[in-house]
Backbone bond lengths (Angstrom), bond angles and torsions (degrees), N, CA, C in turn:
res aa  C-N    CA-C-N  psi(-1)  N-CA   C-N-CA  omega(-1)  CA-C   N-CA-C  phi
1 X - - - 1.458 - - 1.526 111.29 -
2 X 1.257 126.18 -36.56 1.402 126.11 -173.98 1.625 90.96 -116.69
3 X 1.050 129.38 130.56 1.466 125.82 157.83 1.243 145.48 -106.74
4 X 1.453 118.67 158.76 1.580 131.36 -142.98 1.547 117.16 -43.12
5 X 1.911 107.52 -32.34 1.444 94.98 170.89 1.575 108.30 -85.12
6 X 1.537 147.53 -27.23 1.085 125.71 166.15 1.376 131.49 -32.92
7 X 1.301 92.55 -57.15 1.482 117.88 -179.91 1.633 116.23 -39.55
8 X 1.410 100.86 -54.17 1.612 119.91 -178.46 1.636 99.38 -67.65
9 X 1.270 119.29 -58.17 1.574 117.49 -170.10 2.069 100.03 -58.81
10 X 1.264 109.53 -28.73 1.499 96.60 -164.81 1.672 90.38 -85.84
11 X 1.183 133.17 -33.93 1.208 138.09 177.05 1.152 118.15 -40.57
12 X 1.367 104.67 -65.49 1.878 105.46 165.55 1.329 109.98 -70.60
13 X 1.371 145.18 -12.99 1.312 117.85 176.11 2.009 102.01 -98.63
14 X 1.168 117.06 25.09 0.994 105.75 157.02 1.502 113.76 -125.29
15 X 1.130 130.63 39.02 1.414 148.46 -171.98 1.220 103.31 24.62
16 X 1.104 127.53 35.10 1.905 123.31 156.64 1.057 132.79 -36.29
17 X 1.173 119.72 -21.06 1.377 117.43 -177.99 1.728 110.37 -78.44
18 X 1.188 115.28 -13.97 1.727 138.11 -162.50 1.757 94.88 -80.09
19 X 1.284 101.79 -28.59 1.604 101.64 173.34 1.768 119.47 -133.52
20 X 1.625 99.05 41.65 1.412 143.16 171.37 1.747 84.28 32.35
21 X 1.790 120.42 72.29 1.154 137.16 -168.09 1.797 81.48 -111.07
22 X 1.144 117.27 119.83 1.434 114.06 150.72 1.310 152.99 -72.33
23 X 1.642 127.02 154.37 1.860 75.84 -162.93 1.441 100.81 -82.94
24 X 1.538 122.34 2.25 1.466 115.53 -177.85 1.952 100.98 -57.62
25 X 1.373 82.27 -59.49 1.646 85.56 -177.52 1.617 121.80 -44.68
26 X 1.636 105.70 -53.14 1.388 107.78 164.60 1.352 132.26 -26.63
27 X 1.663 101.84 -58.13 1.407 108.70 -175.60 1.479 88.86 -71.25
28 X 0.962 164.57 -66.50 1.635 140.60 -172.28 1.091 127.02 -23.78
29 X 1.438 118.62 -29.47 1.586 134.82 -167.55 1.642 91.05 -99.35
30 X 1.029 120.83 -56.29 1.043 107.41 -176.30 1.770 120.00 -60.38
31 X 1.544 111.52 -43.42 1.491 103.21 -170.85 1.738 109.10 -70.86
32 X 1.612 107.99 -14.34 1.545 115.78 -174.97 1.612 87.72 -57.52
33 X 1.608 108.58 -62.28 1.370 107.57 -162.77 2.089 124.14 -51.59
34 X 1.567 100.08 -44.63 1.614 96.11 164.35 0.857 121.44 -65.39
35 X 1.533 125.14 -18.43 1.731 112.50 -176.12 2.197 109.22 -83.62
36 X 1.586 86.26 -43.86 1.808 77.34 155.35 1.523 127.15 -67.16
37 X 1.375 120.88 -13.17 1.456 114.20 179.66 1.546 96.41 -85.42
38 X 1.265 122.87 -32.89 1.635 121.89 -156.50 1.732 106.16 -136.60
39 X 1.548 104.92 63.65 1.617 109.25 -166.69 2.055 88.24 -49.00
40 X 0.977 121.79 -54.33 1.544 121.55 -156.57 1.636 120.42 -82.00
41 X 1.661 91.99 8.58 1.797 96.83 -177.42 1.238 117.93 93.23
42 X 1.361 103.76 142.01 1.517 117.58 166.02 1.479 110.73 -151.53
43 X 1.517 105.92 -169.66 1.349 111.28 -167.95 1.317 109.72 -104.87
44 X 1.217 108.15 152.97 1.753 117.63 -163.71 1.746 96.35 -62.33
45 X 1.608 144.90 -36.75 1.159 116.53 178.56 1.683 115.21 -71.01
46 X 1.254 91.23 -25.61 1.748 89.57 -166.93 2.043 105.41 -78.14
47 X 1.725 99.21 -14.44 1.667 98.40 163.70 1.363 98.92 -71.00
48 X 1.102 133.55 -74.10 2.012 119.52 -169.45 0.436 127.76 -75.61
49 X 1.457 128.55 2.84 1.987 117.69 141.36 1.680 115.36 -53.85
50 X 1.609 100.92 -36.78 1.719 112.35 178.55 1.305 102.53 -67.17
51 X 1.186 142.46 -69.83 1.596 148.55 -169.23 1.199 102.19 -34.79
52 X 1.559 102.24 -66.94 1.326 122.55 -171.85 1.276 111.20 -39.01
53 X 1.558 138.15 -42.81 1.713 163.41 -162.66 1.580 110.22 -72.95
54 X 2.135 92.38 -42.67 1.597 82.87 167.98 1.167 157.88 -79.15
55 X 1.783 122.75 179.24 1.577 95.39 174.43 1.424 108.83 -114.25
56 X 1.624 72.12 114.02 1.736 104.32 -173.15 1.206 127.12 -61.22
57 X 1.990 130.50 -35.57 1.356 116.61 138.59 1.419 134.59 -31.28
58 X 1.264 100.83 -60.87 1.472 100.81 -178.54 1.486 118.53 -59.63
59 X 1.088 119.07 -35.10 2.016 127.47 175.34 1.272 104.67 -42.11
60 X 1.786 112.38 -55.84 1.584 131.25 -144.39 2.170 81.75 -78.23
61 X 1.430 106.59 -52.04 1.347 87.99 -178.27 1.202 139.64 -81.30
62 X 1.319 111.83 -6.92 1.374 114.43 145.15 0.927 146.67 -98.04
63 X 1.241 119.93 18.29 1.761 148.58 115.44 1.432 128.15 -27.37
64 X 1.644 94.76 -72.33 1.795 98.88 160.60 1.782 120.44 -59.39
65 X 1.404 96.27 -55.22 1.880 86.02 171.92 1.826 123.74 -52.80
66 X 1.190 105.04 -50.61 1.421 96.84 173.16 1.702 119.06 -59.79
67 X 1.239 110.20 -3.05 1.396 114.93 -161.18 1.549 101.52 -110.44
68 X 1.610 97.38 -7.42 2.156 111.74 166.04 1.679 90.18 63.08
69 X 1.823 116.62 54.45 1.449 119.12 147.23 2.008 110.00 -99.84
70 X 1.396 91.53 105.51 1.705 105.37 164.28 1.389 110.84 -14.17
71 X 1.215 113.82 -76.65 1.638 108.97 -155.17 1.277 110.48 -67.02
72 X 1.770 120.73 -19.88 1.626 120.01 -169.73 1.570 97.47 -94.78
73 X 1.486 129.67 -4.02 1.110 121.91 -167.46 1.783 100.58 -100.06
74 X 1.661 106.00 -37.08 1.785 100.53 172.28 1.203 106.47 -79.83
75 X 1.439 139.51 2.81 1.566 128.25 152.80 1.088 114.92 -77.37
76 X 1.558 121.99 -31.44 1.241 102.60 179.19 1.621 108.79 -85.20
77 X 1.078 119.18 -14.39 1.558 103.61 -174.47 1.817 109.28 -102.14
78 X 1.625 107.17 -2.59 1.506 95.89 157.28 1.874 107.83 -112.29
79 X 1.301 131.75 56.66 1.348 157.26 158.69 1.289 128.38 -139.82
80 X 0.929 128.36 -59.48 1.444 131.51 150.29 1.327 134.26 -62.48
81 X 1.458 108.81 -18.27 1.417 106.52 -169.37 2.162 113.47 -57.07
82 X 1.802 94.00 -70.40 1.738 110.81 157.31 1.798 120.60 -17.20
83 X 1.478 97.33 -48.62 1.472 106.67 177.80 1.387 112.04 -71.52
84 X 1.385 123.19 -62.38 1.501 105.03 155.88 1.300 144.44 -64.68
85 X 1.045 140.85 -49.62 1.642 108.89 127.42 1.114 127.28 49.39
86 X 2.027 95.96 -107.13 1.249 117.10 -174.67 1.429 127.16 -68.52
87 X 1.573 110.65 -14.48 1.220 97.81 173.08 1.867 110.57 -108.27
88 X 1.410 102.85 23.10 1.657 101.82 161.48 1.263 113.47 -79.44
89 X 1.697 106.09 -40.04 1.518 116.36 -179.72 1.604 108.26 -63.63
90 X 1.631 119.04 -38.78 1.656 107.01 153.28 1.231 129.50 -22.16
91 X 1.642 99.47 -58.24 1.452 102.76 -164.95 1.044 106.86 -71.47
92 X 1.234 140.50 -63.83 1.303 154.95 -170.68 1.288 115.44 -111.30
93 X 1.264 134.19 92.05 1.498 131.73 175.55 1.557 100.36 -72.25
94 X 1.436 149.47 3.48 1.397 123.09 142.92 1.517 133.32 -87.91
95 X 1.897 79.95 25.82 1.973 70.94 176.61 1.428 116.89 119.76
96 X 1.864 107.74 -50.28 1.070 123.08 -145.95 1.669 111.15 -57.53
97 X 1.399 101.14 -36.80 1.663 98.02 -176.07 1.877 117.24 -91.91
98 X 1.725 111.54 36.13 1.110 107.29 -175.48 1.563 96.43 -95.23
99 X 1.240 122.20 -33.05 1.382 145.95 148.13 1.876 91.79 -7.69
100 X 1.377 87.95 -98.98 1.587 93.23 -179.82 1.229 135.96 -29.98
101 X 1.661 107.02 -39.17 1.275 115.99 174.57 1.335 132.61 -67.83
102 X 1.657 98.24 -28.93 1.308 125.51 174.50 1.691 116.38 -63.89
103 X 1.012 90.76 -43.99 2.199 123.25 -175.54 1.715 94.27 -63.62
104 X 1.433 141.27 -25.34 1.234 136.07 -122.65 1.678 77.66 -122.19
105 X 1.202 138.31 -36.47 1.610 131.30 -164.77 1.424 96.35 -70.15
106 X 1.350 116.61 -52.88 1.749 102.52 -175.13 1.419 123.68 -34.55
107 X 1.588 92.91 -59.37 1.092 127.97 162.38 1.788 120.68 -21.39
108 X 1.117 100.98 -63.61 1.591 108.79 164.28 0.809 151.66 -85.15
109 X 1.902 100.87 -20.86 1.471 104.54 163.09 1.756 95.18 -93.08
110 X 0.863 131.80 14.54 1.724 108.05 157.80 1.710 107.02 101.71
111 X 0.577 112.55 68.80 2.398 102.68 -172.39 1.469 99.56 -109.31
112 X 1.486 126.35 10.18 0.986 97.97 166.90 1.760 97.62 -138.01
113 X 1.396 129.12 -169.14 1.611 130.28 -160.89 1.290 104.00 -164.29
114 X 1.369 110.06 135.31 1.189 125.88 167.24 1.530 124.56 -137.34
115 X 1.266 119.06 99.86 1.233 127.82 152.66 1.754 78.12 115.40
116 X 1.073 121.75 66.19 1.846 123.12 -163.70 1.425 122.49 24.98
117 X 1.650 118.38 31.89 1.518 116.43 170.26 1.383 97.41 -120.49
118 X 1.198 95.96 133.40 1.826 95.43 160.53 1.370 119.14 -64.14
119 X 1.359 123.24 169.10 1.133 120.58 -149.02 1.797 105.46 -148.08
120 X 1.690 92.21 64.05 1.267 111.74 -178.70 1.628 122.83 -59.69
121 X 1.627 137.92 118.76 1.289 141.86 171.41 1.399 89.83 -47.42
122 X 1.335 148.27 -37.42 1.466 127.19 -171.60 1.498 105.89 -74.12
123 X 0.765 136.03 17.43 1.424 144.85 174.97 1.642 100.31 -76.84
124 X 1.216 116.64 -41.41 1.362 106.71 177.06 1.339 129.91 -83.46
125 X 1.654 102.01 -22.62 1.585 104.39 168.25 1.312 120.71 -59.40
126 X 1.461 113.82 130.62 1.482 107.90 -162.19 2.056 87.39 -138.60
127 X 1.220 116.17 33.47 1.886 96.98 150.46 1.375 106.94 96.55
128 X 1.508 132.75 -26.25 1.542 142.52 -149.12 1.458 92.82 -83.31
129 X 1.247 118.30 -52.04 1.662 118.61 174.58 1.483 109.24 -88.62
130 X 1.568 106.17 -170.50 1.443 115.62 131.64 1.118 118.80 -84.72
131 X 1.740 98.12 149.67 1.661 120.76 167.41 1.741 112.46 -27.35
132 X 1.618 103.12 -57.88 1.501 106.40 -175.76 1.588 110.84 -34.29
133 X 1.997 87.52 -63.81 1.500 102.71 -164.38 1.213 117.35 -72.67
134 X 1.658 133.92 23.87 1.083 120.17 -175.73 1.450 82.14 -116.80
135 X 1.780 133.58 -50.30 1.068 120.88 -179.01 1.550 133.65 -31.76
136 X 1.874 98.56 -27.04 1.628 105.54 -142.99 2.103 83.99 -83.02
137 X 1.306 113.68 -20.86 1.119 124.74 -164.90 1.715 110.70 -93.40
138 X 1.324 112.13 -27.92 1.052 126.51 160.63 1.803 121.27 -69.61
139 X 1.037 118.15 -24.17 1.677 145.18 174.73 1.720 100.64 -74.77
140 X 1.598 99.75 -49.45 1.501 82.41 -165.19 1.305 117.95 -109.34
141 X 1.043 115.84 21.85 1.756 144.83 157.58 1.435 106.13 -93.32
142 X 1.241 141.35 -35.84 1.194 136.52 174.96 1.498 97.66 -79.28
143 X 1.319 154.35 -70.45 1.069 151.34 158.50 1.673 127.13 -1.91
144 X 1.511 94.28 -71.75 1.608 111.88 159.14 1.381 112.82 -41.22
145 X 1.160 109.98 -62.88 1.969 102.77 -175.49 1.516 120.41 -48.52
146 X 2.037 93.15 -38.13 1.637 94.83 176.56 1.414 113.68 -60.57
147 X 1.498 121.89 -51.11 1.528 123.59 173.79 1.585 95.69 -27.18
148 X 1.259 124.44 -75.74 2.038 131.14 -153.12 1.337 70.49 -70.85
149 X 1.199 156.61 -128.80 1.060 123.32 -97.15 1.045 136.69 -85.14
150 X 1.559 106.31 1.03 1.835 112.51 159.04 1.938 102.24 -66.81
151 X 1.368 105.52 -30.19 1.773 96.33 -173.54 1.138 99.65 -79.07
152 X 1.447 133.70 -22.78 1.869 109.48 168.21 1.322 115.96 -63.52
153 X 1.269 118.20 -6.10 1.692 99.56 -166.12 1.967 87.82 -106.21
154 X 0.879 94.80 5.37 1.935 74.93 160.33 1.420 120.09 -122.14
155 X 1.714 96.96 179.58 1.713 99.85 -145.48 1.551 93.80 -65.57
156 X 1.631 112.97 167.97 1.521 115.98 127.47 1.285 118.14 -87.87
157 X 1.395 89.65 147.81 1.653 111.30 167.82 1.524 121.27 -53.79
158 X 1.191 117.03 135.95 1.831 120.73 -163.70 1.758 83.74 -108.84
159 X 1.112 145.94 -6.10 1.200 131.10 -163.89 1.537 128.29 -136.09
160 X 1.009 136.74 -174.09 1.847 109.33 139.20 1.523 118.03 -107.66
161 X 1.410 110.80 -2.59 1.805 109.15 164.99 1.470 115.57 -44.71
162 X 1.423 105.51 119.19 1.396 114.54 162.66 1.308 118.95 -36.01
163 X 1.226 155.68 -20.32 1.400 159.76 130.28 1.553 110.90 -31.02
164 X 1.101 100.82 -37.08 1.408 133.12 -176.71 1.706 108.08 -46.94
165 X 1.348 94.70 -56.70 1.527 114.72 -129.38 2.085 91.02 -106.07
166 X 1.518 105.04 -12.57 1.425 103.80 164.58 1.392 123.76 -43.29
167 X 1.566 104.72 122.67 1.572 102.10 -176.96 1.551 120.76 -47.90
168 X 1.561 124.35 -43.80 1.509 127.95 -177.74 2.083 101.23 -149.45
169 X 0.898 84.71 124.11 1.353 100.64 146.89 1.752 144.64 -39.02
170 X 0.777 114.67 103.92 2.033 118.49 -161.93 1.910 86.54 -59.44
171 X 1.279 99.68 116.88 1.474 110.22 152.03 2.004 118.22 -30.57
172 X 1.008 134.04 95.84 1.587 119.04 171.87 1.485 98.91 -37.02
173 X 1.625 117.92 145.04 1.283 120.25 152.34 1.457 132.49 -47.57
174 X 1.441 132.66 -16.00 1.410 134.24 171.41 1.405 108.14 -54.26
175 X 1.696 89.61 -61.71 1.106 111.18 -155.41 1.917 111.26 -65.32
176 X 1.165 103.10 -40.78 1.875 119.61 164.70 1.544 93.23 -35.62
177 X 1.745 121.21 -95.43 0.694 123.38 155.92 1.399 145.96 32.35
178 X 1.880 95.10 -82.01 1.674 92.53 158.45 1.520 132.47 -69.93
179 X 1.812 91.27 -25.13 1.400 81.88 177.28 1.298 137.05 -89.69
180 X 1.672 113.00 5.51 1.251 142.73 149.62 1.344 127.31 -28.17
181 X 1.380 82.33 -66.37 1.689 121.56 -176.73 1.785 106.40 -55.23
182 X 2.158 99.10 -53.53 1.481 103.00 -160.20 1.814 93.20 -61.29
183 X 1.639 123.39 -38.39 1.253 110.93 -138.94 1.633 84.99 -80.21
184 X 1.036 128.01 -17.32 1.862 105.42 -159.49 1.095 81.69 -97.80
185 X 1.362 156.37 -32.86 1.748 124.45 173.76 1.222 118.90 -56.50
186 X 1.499 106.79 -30.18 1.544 106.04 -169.82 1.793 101.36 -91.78
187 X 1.168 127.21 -8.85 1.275 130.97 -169.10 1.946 96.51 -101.24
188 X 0.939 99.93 -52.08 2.030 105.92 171.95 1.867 97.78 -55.37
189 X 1.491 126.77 -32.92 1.788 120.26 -164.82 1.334 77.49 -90.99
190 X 1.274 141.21 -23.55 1.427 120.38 -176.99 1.227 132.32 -76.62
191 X 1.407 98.82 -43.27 1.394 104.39 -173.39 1.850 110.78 -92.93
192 X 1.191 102.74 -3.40 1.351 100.49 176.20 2.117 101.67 -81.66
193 X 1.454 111.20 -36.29 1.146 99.94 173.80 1.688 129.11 -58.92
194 X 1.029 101.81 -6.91 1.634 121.59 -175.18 1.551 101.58 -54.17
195 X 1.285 124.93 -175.98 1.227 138.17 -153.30 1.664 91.96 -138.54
196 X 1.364 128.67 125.47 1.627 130.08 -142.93 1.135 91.62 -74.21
197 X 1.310 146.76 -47.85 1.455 143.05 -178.51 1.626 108.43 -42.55
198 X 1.667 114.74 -61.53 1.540 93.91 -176.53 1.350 101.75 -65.96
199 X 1.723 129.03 -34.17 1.190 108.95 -175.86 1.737 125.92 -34.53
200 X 1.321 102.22 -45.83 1.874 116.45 -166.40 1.741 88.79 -64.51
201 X 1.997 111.98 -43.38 1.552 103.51 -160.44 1.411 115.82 -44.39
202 X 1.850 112.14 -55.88 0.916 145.64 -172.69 1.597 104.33 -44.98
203 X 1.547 116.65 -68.26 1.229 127.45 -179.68 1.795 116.64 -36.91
204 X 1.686 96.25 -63.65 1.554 88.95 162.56 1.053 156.52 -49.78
205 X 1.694 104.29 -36.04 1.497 110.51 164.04 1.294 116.52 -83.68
206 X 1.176 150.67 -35.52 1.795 146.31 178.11 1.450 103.19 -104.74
207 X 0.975 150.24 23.10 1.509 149.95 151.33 1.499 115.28 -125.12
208 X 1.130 117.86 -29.09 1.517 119.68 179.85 1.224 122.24 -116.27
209 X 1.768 120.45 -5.44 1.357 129.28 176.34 1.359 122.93 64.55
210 X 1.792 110.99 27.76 1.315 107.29 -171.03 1.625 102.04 -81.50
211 X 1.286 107.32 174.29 1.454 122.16 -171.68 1.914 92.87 -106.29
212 X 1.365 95.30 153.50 1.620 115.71 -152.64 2.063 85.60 -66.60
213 X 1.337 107.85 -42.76 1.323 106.45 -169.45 1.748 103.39 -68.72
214 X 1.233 138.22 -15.57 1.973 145.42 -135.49 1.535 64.53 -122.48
215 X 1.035 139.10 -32.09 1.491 121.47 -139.35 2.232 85.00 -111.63
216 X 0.977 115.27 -46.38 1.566 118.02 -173.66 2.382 89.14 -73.30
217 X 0.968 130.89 -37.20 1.252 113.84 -167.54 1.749 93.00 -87.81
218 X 1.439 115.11 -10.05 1.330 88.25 150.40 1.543 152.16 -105.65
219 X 1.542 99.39 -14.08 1.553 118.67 145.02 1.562 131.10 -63.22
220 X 1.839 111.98 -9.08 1.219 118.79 -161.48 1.717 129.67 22.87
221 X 1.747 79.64 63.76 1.416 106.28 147.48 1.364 129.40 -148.87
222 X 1.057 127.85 -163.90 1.839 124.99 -144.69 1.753 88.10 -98.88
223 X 1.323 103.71 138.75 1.515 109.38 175.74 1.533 99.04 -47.70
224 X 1.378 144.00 -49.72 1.399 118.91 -143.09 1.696 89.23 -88.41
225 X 1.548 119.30 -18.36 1.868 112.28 171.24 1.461 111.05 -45.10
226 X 1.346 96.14 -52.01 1.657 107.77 176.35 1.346 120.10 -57.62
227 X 1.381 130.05 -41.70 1.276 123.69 174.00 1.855 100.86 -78.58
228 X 0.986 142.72 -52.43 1.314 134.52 -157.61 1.958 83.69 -57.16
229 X 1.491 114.62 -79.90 1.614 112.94 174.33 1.578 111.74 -8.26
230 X 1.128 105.29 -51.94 1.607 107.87 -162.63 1.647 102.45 -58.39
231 X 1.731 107.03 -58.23 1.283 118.32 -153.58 1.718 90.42 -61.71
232 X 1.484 120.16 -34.16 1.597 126.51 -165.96 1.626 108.10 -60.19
233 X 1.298 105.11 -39.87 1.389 115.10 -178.56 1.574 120.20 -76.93
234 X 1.070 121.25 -45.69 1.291 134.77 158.96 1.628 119.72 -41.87
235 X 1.040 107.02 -46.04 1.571 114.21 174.17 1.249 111.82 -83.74
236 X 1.444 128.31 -29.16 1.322 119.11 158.42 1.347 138.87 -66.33
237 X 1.405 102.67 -21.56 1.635 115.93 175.51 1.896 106.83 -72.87
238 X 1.311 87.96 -36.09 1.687 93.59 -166.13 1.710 93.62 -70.71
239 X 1.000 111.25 -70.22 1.264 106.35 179.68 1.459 120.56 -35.71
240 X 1.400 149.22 -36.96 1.265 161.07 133.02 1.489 123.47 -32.64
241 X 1.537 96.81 -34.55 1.618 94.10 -172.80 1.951 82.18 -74.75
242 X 1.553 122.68 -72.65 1.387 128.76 -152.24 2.146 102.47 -53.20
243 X 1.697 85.39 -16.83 2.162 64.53 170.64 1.251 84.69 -95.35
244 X 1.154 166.10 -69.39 1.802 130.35 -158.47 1.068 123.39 -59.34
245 X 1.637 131.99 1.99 0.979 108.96 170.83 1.186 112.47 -98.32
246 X 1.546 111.65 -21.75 1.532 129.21 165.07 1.750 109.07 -38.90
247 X 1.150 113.05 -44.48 1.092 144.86 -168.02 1.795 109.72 -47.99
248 X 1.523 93.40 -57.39 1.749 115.82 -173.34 1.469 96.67 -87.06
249 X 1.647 127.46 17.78 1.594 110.07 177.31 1.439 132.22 73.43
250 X 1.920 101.16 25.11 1.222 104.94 173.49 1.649 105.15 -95.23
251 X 1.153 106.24 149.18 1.663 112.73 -177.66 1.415 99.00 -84.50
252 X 1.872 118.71 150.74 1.637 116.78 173.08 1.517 110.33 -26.75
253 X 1.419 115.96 -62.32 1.415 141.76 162.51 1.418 107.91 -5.41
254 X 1.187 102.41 -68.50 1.999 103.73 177.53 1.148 112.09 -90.19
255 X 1.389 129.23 -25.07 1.304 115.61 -172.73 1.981 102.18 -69.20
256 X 1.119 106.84 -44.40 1.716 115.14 170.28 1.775 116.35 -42.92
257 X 1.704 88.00 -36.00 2.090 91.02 -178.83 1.329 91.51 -76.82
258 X 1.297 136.72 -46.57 1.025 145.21 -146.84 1.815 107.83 -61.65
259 X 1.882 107.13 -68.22 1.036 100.69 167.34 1.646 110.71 -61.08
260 X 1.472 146.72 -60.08 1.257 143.88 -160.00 1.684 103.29 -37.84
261 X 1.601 123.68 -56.67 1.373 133.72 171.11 1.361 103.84 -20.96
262 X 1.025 98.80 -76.98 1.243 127.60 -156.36 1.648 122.28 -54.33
263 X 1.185 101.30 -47.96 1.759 134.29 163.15 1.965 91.92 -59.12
264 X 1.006 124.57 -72.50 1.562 116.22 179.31 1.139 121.09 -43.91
265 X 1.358 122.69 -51.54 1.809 131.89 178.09 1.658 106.48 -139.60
266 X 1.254 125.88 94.45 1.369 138.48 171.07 1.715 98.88 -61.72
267 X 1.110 122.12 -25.52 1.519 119.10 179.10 1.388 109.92 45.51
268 X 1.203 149.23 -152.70 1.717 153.41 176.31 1.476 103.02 -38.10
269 X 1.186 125.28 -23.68 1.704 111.14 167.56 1.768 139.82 -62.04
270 X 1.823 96.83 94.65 0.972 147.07 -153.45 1.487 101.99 -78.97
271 X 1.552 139.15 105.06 1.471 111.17 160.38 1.450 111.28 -81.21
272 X 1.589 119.44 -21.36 1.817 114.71 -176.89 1.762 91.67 -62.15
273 X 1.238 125.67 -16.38 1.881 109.12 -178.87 1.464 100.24 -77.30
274 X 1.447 113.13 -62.90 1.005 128.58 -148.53 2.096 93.13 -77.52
275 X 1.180 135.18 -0.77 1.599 126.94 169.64 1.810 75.31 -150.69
276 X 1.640 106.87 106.16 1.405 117.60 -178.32 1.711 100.20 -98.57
277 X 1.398 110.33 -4.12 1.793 103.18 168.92 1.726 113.88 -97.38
278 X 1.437 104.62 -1.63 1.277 101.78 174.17 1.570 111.70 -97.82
279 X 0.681 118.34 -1.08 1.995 121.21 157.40 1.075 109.56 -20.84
280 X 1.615 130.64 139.71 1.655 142.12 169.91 1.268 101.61 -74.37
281 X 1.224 122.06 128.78 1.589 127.91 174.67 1.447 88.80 -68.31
């Protein structure tokens, strides 16, 4: 559909080779992208007028990042990183969608595989925007879902009394409590199973407040190693914490109140207890 000299001329004008992007590979990115612009076909001029339209840096590097090349992955996470960011604090000036933003690197660099390919979110970027502007949209769609699915886990209203009509219900203190209790056993069996390196990663950044870069010159590795590590570890704990709690006979149902509780008022949940070598001198 697009052919071999296009391909080559858009190749070099998107400096692909800078993130040793091939143009074989290229043209992959590129034909992914016309076949999502044109599920039912089109004609080879009206494809390189489209190619031609995109932004072809950004394709080639999120080509190489989804493709887990080092050098295109710490450009993108010391260029883009600031930009997302700033527009989490858009969304939410308390914070709430830095969470998301944070949640979104795994996500892109790929941590999980199917059928032995990783299974990079840049897979969908296909060139129509910029990189920025696809992230900022990608941020606030991931965000949004979190909103619904914190609102599925509360009650409906049985009535029309304004009592009624309260969005959620205050956890009783027992019940907080236990689930206090369930997450730091299951959060202390987690993180002790860890592997001592993320242990120290972990420690530094949420017990010691180091910065992702203070924290890679002291592991001597590249700030974005440190953030991909981070996001790797994080998803492994969670995943570990919800099978032990699975474990003790909580239904999805509670295990969801369980973390949500918990996420609202951590109460005595301590990480200097729970990583006792990461303490502030």
């Amino acid at each position: 559909m697009v052919g071999p000299e296009v391909v080559k001329r858009l190749h070099a004008k998107a400096a692909a080779n800078r993130w040793d992007v091939t143009p074989a590979r290229f043209a992959v990115a590129l034909l992914a992208s016309v076949s999502h612009a044109y599920p039912e076909g089109t004609t080879p001029d009206a494809a390189e007028r489209y190619v031609s339209s995109l932004q072809l840096e950004d394709l080639a590097l999120a080509a190489a990042c989804a493709d887990g090349h080092e050098a295109a992955w710490e450009h993108f996470i010391r260029e883009h990183r600031p930009g997302l960011y700033r527009a989490a604090d858009a969304i939410d000036r308390t914070g709430g969608a830095r969470e998301a933003a944070d949640g979104l690197y795994g996500e892109l660099f790929g941590l999980t595989e199917r059928d032995g390919e990783r299974r990079s979110l840049f897979r969908y970027f296909h060139g129509r925007s910029s990189l920025a502007t696809w992230l900022r949209a990608v941020l606030s769609q991931r965000y949004v879902d979190g909103l619904r699915r914190a609102r599925r886990l509360e009650p409906l209203p049985t009535d029309e009394e304004p009592a009624a009509l309260q969005s959620k219900q205050n956890t009783s203190p027992l019940e907080r409590a236990r689930f206090v209790d369930s997450i730091q056993r299951a959060l202390t069996a987690a993180i002790a199973r860890l592997e001592p390196r993320d242990r120290l990663r972990l420690a530094c950044y949420y017990a010691q407040n180091l910065t992702l870069a203070e924290i890679g010159r002291l592991l001597r590795e590249h700030e974005a190693t440190a953030s991909r590590n981070l996001a790797r570890t994080r998803r492994a704990i969670r995943e570990d914490v919800e099978q032990q709690l699975r474990q003790t006979g909580m239904s999805a149902a509670e295990v969801a109140e369980c973390f949500a509780t918990v996420s609202a008022d951590a109460g005595p949940l301590d990480l200097n207890e729970i990583l006792p070598g990461a303490r502030k001198k």
